[in-house]
C-alpha positions in Angstrom: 13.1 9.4 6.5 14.2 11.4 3.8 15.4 8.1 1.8 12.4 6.5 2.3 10.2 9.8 0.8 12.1 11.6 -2.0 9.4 13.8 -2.3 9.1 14.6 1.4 12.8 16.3 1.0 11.7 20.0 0.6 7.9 21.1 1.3 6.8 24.4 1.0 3.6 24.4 2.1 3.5 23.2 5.5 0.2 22.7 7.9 1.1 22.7 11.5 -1.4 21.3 14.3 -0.3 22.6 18.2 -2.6 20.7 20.3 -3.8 22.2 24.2 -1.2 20.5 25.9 1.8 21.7 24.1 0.5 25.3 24.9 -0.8 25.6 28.2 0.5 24.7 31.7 -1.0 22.2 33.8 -3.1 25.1 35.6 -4.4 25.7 32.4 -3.0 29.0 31.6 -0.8 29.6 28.3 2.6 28.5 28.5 4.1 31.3 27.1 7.5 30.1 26.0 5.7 27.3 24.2 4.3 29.6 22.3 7.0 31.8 21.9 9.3 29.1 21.1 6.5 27.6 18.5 6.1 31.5 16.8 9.5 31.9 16.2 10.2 28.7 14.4 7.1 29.5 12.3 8.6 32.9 11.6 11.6 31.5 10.5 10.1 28.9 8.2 8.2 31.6 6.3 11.3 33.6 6.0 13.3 30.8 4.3 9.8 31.2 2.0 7.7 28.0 3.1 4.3 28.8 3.6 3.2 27.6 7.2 -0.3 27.2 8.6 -1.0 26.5 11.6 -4.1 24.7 13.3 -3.5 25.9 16.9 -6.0 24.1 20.5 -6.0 25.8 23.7 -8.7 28.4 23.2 -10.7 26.6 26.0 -8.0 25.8 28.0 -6.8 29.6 27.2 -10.5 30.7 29.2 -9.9 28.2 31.6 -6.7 29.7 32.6 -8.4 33.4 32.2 -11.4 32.5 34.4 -9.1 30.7 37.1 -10.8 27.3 36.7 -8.8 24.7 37.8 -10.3 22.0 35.8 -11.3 21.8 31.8 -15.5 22.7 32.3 -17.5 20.1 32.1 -20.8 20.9 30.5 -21.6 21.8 26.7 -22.5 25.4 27.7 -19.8 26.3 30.0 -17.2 24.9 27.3 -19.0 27.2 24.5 -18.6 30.8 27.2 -15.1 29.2 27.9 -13.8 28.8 24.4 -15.6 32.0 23.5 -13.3 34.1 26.6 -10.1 32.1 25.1 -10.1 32.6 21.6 -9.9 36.2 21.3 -6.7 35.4 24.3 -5.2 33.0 22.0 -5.2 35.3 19.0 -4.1 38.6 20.9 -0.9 36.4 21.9 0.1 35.5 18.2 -0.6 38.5 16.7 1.7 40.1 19.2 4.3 37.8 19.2 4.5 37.2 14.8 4.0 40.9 15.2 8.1 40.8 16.5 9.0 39.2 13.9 7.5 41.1 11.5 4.6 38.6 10.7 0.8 39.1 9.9 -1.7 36.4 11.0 -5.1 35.9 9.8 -8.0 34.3 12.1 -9.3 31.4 10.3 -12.5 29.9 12.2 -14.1 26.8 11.2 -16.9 24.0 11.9 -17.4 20.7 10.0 -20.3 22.1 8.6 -18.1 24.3 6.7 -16.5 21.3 4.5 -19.5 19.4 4.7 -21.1 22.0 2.1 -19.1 21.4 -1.6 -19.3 25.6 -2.6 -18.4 26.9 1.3 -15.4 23.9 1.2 -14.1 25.7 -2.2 -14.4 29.3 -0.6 -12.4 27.7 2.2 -9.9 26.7 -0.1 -9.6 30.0 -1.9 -9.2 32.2 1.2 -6.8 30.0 1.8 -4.4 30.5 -1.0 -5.3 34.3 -1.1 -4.0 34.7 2.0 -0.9 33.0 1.7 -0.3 34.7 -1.9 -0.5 38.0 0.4 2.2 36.3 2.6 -0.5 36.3 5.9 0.2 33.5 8.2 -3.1 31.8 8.7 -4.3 30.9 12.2 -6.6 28.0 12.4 -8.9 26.8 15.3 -12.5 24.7 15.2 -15.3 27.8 16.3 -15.9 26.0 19.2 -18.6 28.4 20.4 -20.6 27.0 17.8 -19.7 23.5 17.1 -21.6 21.7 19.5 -20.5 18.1 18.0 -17.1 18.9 17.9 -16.9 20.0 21.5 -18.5 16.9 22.6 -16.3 14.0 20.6 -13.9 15.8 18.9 -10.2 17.5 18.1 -8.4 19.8 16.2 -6.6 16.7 14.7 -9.0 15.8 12.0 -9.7 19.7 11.5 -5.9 20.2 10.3 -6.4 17.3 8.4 -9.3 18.2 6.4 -7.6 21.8 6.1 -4.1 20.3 4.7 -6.4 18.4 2.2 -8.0 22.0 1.0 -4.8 24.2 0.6 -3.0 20.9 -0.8 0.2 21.1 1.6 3.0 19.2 1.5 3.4 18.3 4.6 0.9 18.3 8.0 3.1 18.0 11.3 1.3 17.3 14.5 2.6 18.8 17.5 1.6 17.1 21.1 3.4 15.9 24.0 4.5 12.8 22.9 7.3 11.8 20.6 5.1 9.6 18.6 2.8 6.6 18.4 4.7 3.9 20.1 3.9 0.1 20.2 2.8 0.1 23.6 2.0 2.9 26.4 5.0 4.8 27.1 3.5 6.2 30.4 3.5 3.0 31.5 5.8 0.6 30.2 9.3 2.3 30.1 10.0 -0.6 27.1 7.5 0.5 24.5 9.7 1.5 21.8 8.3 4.3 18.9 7.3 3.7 15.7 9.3 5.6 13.5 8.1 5.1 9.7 4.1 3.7 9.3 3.1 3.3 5.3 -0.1 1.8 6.0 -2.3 2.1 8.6 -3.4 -1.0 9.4 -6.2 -2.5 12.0 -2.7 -3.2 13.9 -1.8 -0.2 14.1 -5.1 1.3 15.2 -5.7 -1.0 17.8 -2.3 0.9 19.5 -3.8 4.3 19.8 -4.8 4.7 23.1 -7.6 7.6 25.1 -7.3 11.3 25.4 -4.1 12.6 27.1 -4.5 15.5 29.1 -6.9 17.1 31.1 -7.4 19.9 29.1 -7.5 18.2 25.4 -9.8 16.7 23.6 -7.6 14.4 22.0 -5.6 11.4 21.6 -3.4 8.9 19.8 -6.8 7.4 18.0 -7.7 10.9 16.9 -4.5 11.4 15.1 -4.5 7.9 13.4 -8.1 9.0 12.0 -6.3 12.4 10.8 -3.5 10.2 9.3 -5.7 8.0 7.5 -7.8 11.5 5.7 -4.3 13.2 5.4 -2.8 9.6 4.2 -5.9 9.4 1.4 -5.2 12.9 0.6 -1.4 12.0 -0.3 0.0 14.2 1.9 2.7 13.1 4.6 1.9 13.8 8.3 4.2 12.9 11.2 3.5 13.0 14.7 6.0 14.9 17.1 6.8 16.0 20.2 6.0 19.6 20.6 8.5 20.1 23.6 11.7 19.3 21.8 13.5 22.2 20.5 13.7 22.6 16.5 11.6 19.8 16.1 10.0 21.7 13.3 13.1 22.4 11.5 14.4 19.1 11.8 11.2 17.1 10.8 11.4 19.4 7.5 15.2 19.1 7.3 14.2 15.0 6.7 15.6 13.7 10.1 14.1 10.5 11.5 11.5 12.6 14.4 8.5 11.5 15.7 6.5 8.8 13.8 5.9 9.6 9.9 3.0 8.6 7.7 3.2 7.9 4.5 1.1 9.1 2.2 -0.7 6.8 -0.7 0.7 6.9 -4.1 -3.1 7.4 -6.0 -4.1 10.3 -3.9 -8.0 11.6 -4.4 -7.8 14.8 -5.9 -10.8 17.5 -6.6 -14.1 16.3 -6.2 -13.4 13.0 -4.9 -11.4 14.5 -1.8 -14.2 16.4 -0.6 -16.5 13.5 -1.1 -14.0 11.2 1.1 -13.8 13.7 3.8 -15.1 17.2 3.1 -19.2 15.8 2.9 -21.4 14.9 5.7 -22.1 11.0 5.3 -26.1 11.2 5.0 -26.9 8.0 5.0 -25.5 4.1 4.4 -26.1 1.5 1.0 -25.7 -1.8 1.7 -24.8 -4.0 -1.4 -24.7 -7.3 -2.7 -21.3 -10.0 -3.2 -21.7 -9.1 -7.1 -22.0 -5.1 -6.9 -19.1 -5.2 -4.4 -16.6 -7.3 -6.6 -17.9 -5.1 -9.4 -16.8 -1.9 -7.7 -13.7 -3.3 -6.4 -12.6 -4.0 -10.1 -12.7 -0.4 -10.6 -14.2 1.7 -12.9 -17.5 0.9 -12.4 -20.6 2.8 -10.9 -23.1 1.3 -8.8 -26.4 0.4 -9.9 -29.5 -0.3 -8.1 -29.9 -4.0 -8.7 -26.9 -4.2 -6.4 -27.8 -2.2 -3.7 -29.5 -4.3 -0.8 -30.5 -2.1 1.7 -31.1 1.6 2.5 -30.3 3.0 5.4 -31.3 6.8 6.8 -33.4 9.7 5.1 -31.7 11.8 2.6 -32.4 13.6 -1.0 -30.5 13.3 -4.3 -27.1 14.5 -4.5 -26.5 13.6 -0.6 -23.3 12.0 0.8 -23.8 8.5 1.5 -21.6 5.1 2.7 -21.6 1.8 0.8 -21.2 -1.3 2.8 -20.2 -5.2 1.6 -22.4 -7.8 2.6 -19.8 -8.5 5.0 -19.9 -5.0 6.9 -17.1 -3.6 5.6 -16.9 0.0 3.8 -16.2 -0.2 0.7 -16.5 3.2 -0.4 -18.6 6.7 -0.2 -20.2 8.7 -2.9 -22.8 10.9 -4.3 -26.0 9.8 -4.8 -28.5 10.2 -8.0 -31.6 9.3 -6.1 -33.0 9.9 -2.8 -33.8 7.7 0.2 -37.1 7.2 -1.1 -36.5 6.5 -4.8 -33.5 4.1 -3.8 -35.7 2.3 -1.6 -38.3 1.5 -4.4 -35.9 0.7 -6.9 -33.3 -1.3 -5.0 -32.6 -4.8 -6.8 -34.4 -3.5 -9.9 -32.6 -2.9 -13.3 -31.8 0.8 -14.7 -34.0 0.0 -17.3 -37.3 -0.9 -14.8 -36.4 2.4 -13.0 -39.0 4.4 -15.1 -41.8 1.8 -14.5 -41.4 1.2 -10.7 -40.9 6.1 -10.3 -42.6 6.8 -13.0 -39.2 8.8 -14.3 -35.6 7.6 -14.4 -33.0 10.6 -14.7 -30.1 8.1 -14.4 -29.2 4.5 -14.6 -27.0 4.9 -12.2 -27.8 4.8 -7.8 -24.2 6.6 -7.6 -21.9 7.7 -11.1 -18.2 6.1 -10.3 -17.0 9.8 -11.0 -19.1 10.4 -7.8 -17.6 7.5 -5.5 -14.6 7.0 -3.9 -13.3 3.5 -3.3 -10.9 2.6 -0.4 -7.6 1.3 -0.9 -8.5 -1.2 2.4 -11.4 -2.6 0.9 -9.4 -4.1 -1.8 -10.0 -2.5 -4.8 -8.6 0.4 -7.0 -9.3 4.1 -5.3 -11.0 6.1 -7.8 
């Protein structure tokens, strides 16, 4: 590991996902020595001066265990009163137990909505680094009492991938209870063999990510692919490991060959672009033609309404939107000049008819190429 990643030899700043499994018992309560065991090796990084944050599950199954459920609940409601019981019982526990090692925590609650807006995604990002200047330990979790989508489809996977993206770690480590992402089922086929080093992520490789594991989490093997591929864009490393194995921390950051490692691309996004890849809530899709799609894929170039085919979904100027190939692929996301409205009027026209067919034309451009981010999968240059 460390010979393929020079640069993955010594990081500092160090995003740690625990997912449900690894911290509770199958009854659902907190597994205690999990967490102690998790707590101290945290401690100990941020004494040898890394600066770890970690995205920690289990405040549902934390109420589940509280109430005495014996199942993860079922309905949207009675996950919201759940999660709401378990979080302040997940946070009591780590503030006592960094509290022994002489540790101060921060509560750090978040929703998608908060990186889907550009200025409360930058305030994320400065609390961030404030608190770690003051040498606070920041506790992560999605506010599940309000985030009715993620509840229903989602993780805290992506969520520590979108929050290694906006401190700009060095490294995000995944935590579950599996040693990796293996080439077939491990459960059931005693053969499957792990993947140890991945630097793409190909359609392959998706295809191996399986369902959700437990009964208490939310997620599984495809959820962390999707948080590779944003941590992956970002430039950051992420590996996958098995929560369970003692040091596993240490050692993943010592450069032994654990789990399965990502590699990160070499052109990462950076500022703006980042938040536009992963941060912003896709608003709505542009569908463009074989000329505007080899023209972006050159790189460099913005896209201009005599390429765009089809508009898809209602949305003003300055929304988030995807831009599809004639063949159905994404080709890349961006910011829009024009609404819905004014993109459906002037779609196929040149910039310079845009004033005759609105009345007005503020830009030539449907979407700046400072605004739009390309993926590397689609063929062209990211930018």
């Amino acid at each position: 590991m460390e010979k393929e990643t020079g640069f993955f030899v010594k990081p500092e700043l160090i995003v740690v996902k625990v997912g449900t499994s690894t911290l509770t018992h199958s009854t659902g309560k907190l597994d205690l020595r999990q967490m102690e065991k998790l707590v101290r090796d945290l401690a100990d990084l941020a004494n040898q001066g890394k600066k770890p944050v970690l995205v920690s599950s289990g405040a549902v199954g934390a109420g589940v265990g509280r109430l005495g459920f014996t199942q993860r609940p079922r309905t949207l409601r009675e996950k919201q009163a759940v999660a709401a019981v378990g979080q302040g019982i997940l946070l009591q526990m780590y503030e006592k137990l960094f509290a022994e090692y002489g540790w101060i925590v921060a509560q750090v609650l978040l929703t998608r909505d908060d990186f889907s807006d550009r200025r409360r995604y930058l305030n994320i990002s400065h609390t961030f680094s404030q608190l770690l200047e003051f040498g606070v330990i920041p506790i992560v979790n999605e506010n599940d009492t309000t985030a009715v989508e993620e509840l229903k489809f989602g993780d805290n996977d992506s969520l520590a991938a979108l929050v290694a993206g906006a401190v700009d770690a060095d490294l995000l480590i995944i935590l579950s209870d599996i040693d990796g992402l293996y080439n077939d089922n491990p459960r059931s086929n005693p053969q499957a063999e792990r993947i140890s080093l991945i630097k793409e992520i190909t359609p392959e490789i998706e295809a191996l990510a399986g369902g959700a594991g437990s009964a208490l989490g939310t997620g599984g093997m495809g959820a962390k692919i999707q948080a590779a591929k944003i941590c992956t864009n970002y430039g950051i490393p992420m590996v996958i490991a098995n929560g369970s194995e003692e040091g596993v921390l240490h050692r993943i950051i010592e450069g032994q060959e654990v789990g399965t490692l990502f590699l990160p691309h070499e052109n990462k996004l950076r500022g703006k672009k980042k938040w536009i890849a992963y941060g912003s809530a896709i608003q709505g899709q542009l569908v463009i033609d074989a000329g505007a799609a080899k023209a972006l894929l050159s790189g460099g170039k913005s896209l201009l309404p005599i390429g765009i085919t089809q508009v898809s979904g209602t949305f003003d100027a300055g929304a988030a939107v995807s831009v599809f190939g004639p063949d159905g692929r994404e080709l890349a996301r961006g910011i829009t000049n024009y609404s819905s409205t004014e993109l459906e009027l002037i779609k196929g026209k040149k910039s310079g008819d845009i004033e005759a067919v609105l009345g007005y034309k503020d830009y030539d451009e449907a979407i700046h190429r400072d605004n739009l981010v390309l993926w590397e999968n689609s063929g062209g240059e990211r930018g």
